[in-house]
LUMVEXLO-558111 format. One record per residue: residue in one letter; x, y, z of N, C-alpha, C in turn. Coordinates in steps of 0.1 Angstrom, whole numbers, padded with zeros to 4 digits, always signed. Layout:
BEGIN
aXYZXYZXYZ/...
// end
This chain:
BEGIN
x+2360-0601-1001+2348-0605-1008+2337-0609-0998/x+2325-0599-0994+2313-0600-0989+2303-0616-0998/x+2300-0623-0996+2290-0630-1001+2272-0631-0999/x+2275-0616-0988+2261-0610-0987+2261-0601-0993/x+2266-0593-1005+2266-0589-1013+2259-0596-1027/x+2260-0607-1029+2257-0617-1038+2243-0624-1031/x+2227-0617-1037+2214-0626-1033+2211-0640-1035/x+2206-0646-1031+2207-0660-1037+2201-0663-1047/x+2191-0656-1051+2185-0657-1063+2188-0653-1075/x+2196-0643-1074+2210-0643-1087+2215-0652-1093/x+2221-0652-1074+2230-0667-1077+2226-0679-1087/x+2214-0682-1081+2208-0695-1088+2205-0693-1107/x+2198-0680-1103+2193-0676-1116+2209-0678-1126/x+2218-0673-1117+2233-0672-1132+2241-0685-1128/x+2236-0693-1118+2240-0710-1123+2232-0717-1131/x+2220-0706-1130+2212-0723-1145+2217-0715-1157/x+2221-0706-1161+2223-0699-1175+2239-0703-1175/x+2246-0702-1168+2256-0709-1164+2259-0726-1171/x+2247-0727-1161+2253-0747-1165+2242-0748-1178/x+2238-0742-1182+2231-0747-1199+2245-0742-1209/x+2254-0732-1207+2261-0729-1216+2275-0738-1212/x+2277-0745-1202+2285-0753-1197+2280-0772-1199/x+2266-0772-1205+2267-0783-1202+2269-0798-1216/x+2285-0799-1210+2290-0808-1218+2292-0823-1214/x+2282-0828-1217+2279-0840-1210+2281-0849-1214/x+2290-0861-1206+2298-0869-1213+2288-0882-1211/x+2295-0894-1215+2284-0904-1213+2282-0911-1196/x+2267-0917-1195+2271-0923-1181+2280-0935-1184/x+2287-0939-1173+2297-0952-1174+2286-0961-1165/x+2283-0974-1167+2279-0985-1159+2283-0987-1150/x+2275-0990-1138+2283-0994-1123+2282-1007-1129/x+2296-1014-1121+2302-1027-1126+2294-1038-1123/x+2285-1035-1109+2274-1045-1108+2262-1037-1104/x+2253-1044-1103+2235-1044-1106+2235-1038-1089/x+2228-1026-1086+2223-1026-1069+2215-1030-1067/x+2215-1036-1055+2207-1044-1050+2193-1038-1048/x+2179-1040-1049+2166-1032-1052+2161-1033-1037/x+2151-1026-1038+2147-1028-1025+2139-1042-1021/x+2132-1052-1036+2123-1061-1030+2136-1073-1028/x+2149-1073-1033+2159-1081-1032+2167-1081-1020/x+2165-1068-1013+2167-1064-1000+2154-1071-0991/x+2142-1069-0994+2132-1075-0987+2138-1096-0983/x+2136-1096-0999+2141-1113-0996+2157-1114-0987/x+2161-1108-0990+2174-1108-0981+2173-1109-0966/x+2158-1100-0961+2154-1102-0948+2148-1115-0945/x+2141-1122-0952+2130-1132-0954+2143-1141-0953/x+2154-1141-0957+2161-1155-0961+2160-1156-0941/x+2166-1146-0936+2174-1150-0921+2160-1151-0911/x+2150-1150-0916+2139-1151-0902+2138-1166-0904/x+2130-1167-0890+2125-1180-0882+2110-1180-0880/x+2105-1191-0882+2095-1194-0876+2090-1191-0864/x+2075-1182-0859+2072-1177-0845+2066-1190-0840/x+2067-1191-0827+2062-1204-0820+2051-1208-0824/x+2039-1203-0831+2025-1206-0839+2027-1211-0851/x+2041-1209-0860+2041-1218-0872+2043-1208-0884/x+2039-1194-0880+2038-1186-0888+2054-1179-0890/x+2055-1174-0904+2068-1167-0905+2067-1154-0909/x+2073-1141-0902+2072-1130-0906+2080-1129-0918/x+2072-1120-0931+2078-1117-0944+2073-1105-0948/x+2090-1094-0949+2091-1080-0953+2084-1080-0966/x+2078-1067-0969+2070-1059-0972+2078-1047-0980/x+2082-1053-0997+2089-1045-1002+2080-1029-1010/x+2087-1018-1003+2078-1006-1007+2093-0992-1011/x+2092-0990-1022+2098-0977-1027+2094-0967-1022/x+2083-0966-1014+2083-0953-1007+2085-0948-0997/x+2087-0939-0989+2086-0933-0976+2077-0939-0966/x+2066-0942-0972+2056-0950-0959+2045-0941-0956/x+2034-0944-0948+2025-0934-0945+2028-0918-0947/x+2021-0915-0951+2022-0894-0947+2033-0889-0956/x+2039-0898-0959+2050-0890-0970+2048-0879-0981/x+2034-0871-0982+2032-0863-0988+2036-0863-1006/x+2042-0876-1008+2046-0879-1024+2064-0881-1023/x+2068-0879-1009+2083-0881-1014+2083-0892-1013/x+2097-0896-1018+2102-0910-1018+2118-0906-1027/x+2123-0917-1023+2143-0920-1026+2139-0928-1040/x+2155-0925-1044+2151-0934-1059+2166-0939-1058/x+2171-0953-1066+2183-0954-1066+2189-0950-1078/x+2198-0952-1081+2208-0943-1091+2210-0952-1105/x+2212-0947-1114+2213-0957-1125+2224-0950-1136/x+2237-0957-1132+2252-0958-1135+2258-0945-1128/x+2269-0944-1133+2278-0932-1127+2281-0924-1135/x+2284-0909-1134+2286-0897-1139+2305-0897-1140/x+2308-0886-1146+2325-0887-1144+2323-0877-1141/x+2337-0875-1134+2343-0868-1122+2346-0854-1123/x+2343-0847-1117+2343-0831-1119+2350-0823-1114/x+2355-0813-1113+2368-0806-1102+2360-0793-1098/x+2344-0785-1108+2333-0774-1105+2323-0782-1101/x+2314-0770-1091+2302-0774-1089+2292-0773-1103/x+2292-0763-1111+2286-0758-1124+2286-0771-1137/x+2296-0774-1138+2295-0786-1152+2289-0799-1149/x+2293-0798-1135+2288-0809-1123+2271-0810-1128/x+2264-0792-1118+2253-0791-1118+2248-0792-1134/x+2254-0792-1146+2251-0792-1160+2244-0807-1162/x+2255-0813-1158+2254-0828-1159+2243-0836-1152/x+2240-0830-1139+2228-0835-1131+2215-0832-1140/x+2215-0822-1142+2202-0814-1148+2198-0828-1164/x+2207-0832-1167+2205-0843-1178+2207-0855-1175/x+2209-0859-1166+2209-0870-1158+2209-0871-1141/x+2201-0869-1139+2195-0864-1127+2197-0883-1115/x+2198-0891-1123+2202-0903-1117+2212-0906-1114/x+2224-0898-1122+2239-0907-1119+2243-0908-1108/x+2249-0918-1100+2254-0922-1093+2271-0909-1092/x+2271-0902-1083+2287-0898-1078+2299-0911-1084/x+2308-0905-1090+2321-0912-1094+2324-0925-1085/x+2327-0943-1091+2328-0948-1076+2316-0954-1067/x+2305-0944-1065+2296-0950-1057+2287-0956-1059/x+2284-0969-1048+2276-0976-1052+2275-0988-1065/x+2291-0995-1061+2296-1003-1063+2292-1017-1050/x+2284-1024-1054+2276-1029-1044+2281-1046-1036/x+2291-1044-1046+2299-1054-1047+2314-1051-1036/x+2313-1041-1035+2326-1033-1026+2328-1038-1013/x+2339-1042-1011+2343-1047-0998+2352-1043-0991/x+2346-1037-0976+2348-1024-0968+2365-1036-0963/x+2372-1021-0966+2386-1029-0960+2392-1029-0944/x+2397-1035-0941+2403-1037-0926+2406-1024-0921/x+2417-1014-0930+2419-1005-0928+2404-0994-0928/x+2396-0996-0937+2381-0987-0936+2367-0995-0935/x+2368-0999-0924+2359-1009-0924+2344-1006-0918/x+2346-0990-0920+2331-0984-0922+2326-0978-0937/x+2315-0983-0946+2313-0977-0959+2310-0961-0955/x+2310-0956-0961+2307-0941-0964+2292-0940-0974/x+2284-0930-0966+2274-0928-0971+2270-0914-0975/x+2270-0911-0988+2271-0895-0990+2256-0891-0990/x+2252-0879-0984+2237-0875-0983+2239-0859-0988/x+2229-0859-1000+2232-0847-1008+2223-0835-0999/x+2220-0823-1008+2211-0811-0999+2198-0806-1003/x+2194-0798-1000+2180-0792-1011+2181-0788-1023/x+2170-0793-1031+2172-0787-1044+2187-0792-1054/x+2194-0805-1043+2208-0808-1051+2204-0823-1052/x+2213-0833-1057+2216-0845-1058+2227-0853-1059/x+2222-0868-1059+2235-0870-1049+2251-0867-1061/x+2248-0865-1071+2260-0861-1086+2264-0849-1084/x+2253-0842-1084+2263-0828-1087+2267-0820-1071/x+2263-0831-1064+2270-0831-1048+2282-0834-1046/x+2286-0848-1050+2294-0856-1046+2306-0857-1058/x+2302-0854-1072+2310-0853-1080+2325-0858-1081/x+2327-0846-1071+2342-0841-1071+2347-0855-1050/x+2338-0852-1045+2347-0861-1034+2344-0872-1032/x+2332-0880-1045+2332-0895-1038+2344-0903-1046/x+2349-0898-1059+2364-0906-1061+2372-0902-1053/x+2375-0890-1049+2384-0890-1040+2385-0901-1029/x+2374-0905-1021+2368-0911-1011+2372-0930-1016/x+2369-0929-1027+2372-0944-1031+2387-0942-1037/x+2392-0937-1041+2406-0939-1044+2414-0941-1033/x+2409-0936-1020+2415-0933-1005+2412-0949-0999/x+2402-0958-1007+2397-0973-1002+2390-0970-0994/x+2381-0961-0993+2365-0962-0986+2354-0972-0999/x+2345-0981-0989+2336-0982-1002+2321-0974-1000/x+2321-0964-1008+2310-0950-1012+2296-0956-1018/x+2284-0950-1009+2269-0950-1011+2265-0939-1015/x+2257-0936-1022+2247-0921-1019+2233-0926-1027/x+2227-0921-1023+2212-0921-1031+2205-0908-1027/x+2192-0906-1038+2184-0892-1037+2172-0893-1034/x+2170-0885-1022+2160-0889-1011+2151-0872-1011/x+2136-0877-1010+2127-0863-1004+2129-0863-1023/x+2126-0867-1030+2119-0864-1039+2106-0861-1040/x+2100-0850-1045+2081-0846-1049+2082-0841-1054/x+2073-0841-1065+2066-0832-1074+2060-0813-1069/x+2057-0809-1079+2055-0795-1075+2037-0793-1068/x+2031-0802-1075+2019-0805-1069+2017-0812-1052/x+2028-0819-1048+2033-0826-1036+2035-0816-1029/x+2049-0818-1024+2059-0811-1015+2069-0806-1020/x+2069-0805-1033+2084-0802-1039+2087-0786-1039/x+2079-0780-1042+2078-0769-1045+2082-0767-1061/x+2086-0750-1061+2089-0751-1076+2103-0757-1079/x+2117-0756-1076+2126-0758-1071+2124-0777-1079/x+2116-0780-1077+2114-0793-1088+2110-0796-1097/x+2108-0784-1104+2105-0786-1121+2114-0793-1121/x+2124-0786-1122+2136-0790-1127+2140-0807-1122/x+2149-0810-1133+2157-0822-1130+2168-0821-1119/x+2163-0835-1114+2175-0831-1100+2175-0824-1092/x+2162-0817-1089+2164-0810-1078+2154-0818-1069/x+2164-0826-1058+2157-0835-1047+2159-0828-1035/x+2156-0838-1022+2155-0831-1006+2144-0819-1008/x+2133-0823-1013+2126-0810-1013+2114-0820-1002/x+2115-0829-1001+2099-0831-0994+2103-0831-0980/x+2094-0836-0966+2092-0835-0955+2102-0846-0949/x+2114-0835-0941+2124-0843-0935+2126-0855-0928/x+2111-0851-0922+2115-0867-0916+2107-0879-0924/x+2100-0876-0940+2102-0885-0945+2113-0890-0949/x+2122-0879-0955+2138-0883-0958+2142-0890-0949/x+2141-0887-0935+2148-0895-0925+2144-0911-0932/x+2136-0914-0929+2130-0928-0931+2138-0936-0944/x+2140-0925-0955+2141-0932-0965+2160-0933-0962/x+2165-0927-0958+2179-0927-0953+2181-0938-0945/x+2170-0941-0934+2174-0953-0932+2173-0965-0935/x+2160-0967-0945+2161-0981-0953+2174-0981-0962/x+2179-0972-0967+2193-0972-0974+2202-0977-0966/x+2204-0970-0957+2215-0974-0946+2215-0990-0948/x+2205-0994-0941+2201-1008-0940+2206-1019-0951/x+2203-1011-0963+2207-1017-0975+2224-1020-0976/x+2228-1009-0973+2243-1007-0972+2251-1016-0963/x+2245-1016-0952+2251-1021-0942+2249-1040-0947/x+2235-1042-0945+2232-1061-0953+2242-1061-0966/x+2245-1046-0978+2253-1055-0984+2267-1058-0983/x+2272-1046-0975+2289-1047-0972+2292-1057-0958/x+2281-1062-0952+2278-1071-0939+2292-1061-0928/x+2290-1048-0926+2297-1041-0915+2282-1032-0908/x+2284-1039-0895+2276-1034-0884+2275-1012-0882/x+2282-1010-0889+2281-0995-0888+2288-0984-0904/x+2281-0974-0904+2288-0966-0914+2288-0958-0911/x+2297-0944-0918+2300-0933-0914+2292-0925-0925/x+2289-0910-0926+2282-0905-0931+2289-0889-0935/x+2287-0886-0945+2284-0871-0949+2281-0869-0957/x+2276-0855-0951+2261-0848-0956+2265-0833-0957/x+2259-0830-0966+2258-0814-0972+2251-0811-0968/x+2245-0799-0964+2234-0787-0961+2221-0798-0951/x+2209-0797-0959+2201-0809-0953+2201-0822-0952/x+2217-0826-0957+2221-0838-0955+2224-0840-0942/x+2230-0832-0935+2236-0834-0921+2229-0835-0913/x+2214-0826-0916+2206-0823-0908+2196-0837-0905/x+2191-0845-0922+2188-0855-0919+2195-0867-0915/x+2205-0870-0911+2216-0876-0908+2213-0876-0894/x+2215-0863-0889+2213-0857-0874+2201-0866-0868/x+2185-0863-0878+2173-0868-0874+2175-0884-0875/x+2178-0891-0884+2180-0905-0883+2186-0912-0871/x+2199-0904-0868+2204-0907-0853+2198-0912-0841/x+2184-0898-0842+2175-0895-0828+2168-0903-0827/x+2161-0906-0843+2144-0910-0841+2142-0921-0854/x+2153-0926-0859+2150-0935-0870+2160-0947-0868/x+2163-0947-0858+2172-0962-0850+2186-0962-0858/x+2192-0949-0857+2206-0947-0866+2219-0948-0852/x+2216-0947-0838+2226-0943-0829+2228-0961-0830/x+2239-0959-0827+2247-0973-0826+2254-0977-0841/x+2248-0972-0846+2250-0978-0865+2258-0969-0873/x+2263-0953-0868+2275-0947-0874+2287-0946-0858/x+2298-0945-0872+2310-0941-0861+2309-0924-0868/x+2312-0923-0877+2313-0906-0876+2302-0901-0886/x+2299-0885-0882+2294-0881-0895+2301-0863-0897/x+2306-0861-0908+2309-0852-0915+2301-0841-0922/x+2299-0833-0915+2284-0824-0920+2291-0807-0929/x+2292-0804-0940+2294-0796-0947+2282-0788-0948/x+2285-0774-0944+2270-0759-0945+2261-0768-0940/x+2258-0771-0931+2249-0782-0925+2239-0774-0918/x+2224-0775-0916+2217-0766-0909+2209-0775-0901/x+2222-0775-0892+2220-0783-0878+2205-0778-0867/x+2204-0765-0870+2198-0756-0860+2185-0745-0868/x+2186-0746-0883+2184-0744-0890+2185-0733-0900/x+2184-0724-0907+2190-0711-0911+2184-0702-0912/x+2188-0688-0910+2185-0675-0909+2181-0671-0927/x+2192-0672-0933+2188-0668-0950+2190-0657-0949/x+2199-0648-0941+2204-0634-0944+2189-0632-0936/x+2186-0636-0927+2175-0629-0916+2164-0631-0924/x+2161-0635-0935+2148-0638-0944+2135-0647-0938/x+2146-0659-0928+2138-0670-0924+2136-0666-0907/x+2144-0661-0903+2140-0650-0890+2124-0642-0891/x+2129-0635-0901+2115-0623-0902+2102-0635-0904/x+2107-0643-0915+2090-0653-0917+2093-0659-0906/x+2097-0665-0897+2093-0674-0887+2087-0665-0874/x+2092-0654-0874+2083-0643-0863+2073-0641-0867/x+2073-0636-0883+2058-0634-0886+2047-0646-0882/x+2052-0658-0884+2045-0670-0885+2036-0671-0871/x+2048-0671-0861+2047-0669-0847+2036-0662-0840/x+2035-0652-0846+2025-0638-0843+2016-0643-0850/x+2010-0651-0855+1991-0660-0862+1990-0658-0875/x+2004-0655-0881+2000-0649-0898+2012-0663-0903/x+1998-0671-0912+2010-0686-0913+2016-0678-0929/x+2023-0669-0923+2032-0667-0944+2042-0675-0942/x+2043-0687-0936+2058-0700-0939+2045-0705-0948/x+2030-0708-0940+2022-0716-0947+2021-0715-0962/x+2023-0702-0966+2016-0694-0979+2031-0699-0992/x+2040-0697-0982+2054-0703-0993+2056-0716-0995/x+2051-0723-0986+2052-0738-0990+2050-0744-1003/x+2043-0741-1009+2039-0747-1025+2050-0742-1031/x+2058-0732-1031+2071-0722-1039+2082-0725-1034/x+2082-0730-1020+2099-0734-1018+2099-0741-1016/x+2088-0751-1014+2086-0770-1005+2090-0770-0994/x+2087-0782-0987+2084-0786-0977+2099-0782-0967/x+2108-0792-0971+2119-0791-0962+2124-0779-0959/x+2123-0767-0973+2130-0752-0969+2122-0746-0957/x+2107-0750-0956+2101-0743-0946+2109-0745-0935/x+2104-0759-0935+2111-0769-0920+2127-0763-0920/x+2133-0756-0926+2148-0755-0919+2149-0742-0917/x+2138-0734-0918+2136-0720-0913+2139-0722-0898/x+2149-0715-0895+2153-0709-0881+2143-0711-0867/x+2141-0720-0860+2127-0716-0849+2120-0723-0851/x+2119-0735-0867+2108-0741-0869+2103-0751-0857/x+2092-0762-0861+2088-0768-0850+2099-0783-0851/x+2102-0783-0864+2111-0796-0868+2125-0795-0858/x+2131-0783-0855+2141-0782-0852+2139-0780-0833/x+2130-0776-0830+2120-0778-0816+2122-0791-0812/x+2118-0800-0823+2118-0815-0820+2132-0821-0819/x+2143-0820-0830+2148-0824-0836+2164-0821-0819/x+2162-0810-0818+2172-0803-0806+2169-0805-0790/x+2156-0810-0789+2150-0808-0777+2161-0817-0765/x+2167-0825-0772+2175-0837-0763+2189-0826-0764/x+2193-0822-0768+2206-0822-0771+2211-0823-0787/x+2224-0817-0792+2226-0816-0803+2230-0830-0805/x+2236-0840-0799+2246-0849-0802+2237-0863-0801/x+2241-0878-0799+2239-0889-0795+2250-0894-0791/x+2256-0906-0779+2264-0908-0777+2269-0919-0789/x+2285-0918-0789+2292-0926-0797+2294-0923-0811/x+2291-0910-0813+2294-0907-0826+2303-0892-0825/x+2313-0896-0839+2325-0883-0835+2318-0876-0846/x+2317-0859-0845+2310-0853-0855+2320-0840-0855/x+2319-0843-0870+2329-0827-0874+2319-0818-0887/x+2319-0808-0878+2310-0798-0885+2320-0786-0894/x+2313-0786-0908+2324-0779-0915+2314-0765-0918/x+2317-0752-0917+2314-0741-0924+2321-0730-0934/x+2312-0728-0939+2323-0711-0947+2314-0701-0939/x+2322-0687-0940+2322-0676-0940+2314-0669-0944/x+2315-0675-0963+2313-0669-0975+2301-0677-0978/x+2288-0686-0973+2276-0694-0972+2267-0682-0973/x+2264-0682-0983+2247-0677-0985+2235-0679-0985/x+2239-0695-0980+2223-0704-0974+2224-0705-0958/x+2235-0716-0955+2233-0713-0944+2239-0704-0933/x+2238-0696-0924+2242-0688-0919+2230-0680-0906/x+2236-0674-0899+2251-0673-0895+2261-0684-0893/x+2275-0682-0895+2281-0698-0894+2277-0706-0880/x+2280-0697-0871+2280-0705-0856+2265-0711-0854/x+2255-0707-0864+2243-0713-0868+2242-0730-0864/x+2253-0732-0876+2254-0750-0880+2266-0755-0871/x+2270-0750-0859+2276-0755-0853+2270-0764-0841/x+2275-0772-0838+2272-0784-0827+2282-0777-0812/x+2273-0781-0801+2276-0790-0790+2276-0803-0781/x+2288-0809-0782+2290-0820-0781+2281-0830-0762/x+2277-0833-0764+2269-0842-0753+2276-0855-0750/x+2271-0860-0740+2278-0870-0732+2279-0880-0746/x+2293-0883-0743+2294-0901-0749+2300-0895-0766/x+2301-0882-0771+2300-0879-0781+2310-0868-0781/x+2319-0867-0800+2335-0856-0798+2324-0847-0810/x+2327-0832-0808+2325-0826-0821+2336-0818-0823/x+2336-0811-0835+2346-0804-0838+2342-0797-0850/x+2341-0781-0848+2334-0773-0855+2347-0764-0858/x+2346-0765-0873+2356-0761-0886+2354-0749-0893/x+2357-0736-0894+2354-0725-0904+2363-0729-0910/x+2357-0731-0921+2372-0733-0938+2377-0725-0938/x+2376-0713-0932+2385-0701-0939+2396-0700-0923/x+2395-0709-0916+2406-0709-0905+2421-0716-0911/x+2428-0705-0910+2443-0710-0916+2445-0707-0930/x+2429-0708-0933+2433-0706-0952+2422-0696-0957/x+2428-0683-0955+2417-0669-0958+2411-0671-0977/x+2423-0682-0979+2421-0681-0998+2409-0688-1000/x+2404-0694-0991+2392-0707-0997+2376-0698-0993/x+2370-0689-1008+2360-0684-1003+2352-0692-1014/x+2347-0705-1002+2339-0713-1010+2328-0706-1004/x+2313-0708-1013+2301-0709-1007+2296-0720-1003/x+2283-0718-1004+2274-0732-0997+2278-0744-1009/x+2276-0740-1022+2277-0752-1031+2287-0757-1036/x+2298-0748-1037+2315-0747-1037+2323-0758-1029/x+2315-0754-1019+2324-0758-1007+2323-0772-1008/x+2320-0779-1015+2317-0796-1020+2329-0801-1028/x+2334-0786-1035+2341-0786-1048+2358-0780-1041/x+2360-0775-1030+2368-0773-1025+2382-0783-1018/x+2391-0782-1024+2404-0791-1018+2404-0794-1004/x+2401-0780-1001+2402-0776-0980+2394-0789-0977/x+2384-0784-0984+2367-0794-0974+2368-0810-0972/x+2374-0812-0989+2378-0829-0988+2388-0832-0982/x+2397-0824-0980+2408-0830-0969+2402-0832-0957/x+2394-0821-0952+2387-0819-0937+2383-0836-0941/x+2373-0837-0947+2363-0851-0949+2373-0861-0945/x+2385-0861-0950+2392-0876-0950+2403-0876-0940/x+2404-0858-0938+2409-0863-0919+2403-0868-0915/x+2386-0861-0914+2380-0864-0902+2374-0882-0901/x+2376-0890-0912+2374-0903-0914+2387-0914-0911/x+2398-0906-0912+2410-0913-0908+2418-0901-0904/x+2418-0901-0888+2429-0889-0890+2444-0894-0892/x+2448-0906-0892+2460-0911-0888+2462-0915-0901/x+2454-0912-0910+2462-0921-0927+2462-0905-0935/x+2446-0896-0933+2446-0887-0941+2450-0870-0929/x+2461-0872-0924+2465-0854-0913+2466-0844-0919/x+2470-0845-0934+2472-0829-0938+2460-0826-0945/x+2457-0810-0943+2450-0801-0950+2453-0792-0957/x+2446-0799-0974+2451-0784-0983+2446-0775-0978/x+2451-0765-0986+2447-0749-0987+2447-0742-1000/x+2440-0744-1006+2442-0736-1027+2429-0724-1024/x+2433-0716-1032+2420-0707-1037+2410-0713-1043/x+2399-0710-1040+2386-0715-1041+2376-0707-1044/x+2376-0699-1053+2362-0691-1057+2350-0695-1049/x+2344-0679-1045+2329-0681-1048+2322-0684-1057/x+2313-0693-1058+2304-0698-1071+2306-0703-1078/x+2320-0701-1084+2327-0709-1094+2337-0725-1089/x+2337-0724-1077+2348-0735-1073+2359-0740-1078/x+2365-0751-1076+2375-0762-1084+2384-0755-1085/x+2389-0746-1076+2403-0737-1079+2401-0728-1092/x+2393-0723-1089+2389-0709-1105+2388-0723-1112/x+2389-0729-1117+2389-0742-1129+2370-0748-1133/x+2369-0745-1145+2357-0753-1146+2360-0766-1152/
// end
């Protein structure tokens, strides 16, 4: 089975006709306690300051947005939890009508990181996804294992903004300007870290999750603050698109801005992960890595976003382990795609090796449809 045979616009086109005739949406369940907001987080900073030698006391500055230049994006926090999914499709059904739920499990605020996992887990969804019908299927997993699980939905804009069209729709986030995501990823972090009081978390990220993960490391004061991050079809380097984003980034090159002209139709971030962009100029110029962080990079074969695989692969730099994974090594049965591969047995075991290798060492292997995931199962 070629998955360059399969365009992506198909694709998408027969996942929304797909999840409307799939979508059987059950109720949201309440998270057991209240998350913490961001001006509650502000006071939370205000409690621990001191007086400056003049008398005066510095007091945070509670703001829901991204901050200067953010072009309209901004993170939103989640409101209750979705139930748990084994497809990407009834998943993506479910998001599309509740475009807020919180992944199975996460963002229990109240969670207290255990001895044995005494880093929380922060899930970071992709473009055009969110953090539900991302995480669906492996943030219970993740909490049944006694991780305590975050995610929120970041790079939200409107179609007038940065969103492009891709955000009519409900739930389709990660569309605005990455390194405003960066930003908003790390006021979360922050949040996570003040509520579970553990000096560092671990991270994974799907597609532009990894990538913004990557960027917070470099340039939003994230090195020191994860021990690992787990990066799934991650466009580390950015992506080709079956040579799509090749051809526009040459053309671009040569004085004809057609990245410029698609911007309003695909938003902001798809530009920026065009192959060559200037984001990834910046983003690479040191090195792939930061010291102190172990990073395992997962690919398919069968990815019709990002690619080529060796694309989203890393090179490890001083002070730093990586470990770059084709799903389909050992287990030819798992032809997940880019959005699959969230919904894949293989992938979550990879995740919870690479978080414990010493509690979680084996790796399934089941068949895993293209497009359809969950072991052929919707």
């Amino acid at each position: 089975m070629n998955a360059t045979r399969h365009p992506l616009g198909r694709a998408l086109f027969c996942a929304g006709i797909a999840a409307i005739l799939t979508a059987a949406a059950g109720r949201a369940i309440a998270a057991p306690t209240p998350e913490p907001t961001i001006a509650s987080f502000a006071d939370y900073i205000d409690a621990g300051t001191v007086a400056a030698a003049d008398g005066r006391t510095p007091t945070a500055v509670a703001d829901t947005g991204s901050g200067a230049g953010s072009a309209g994006s901004r993170s939103s926090d989640t409101l209750g939890e979705g139930p748990e999914m084994s497809a990407y499709l009834p998943a993506f059904a479910y998001g599309l009508l509740h475009p807020d739920a919180a992944p199975p499990g996460a963002n229990r605020w109240d969670c207290e990181p255990s001895q044995r996992h005494p880093r929380p887990v922060v899930l970071l969804h992709g473009t055009w996804l969110n953090a539900y019908d991302t995480f669906a299927a492996l943030s219970p997993r993740l909490v049944r294992a006694g991780y305590c699980v975050f995610a929120l939905n970041y790079g939200r804009s409107g179609l007038l903004e940065s969103g492009g069209l891709g955000s009519v729709l409900p739930g389709r986030f990660g569309v605005g300007p990455m390194a405003d995501s960066s930003r908003q990823v790390a006021a979360f972090i922050e949040r996570v870290r003040a509520a579970t009081g553990s000096d560092q978390v671990d991270i994974v990220g799907h597609s532009q999750g990894g990538t913004i993960a990557g960027h917070y490391l470099k340039f939003e004061g994230g090195q020191g603050k994860v021990g690992a991050l787990v990066s799934f079809g991650a466009t580390h380097h950015g992506t080709a698109l079956l040579g799509i984003a090749t051809l526009g980034r040459m053309i671009n090159n040569a004085g004809i801005d057609i990245m410029g002209f698609y911007r309003p139709i695909i938003g902001a971030s798809n530009v920026e992960q065009a192959v060559g962009s200037p984001f990834y100029t910046t983003l690479n110029a040191t090195g792939d890595t930061v010291p102190g962080v172990d990073y395992t990079v997962v690919g398919s074969r069968y990815d019709e976003v990002m690619n080529p695989l060796e694309l989203g692969f890393l090179r490890a730099g001083p002070s730093a382990t990586v470990d770059n994974i084709a799903l389909q090594d050992g287990c030819e049965q798992d032809l997940s795609d880019h959005l699959t591969m969230m919904y894949s047995p293989r992938a979550a075991s990879i995740a919870l090796r690479a978080l414990d290798p010493e509690g979680s060492p084996a790796l399934a292997c089941t068949f895993n449809p293209w497009f359809f995931g969950g072991g052929g199962s919707l």
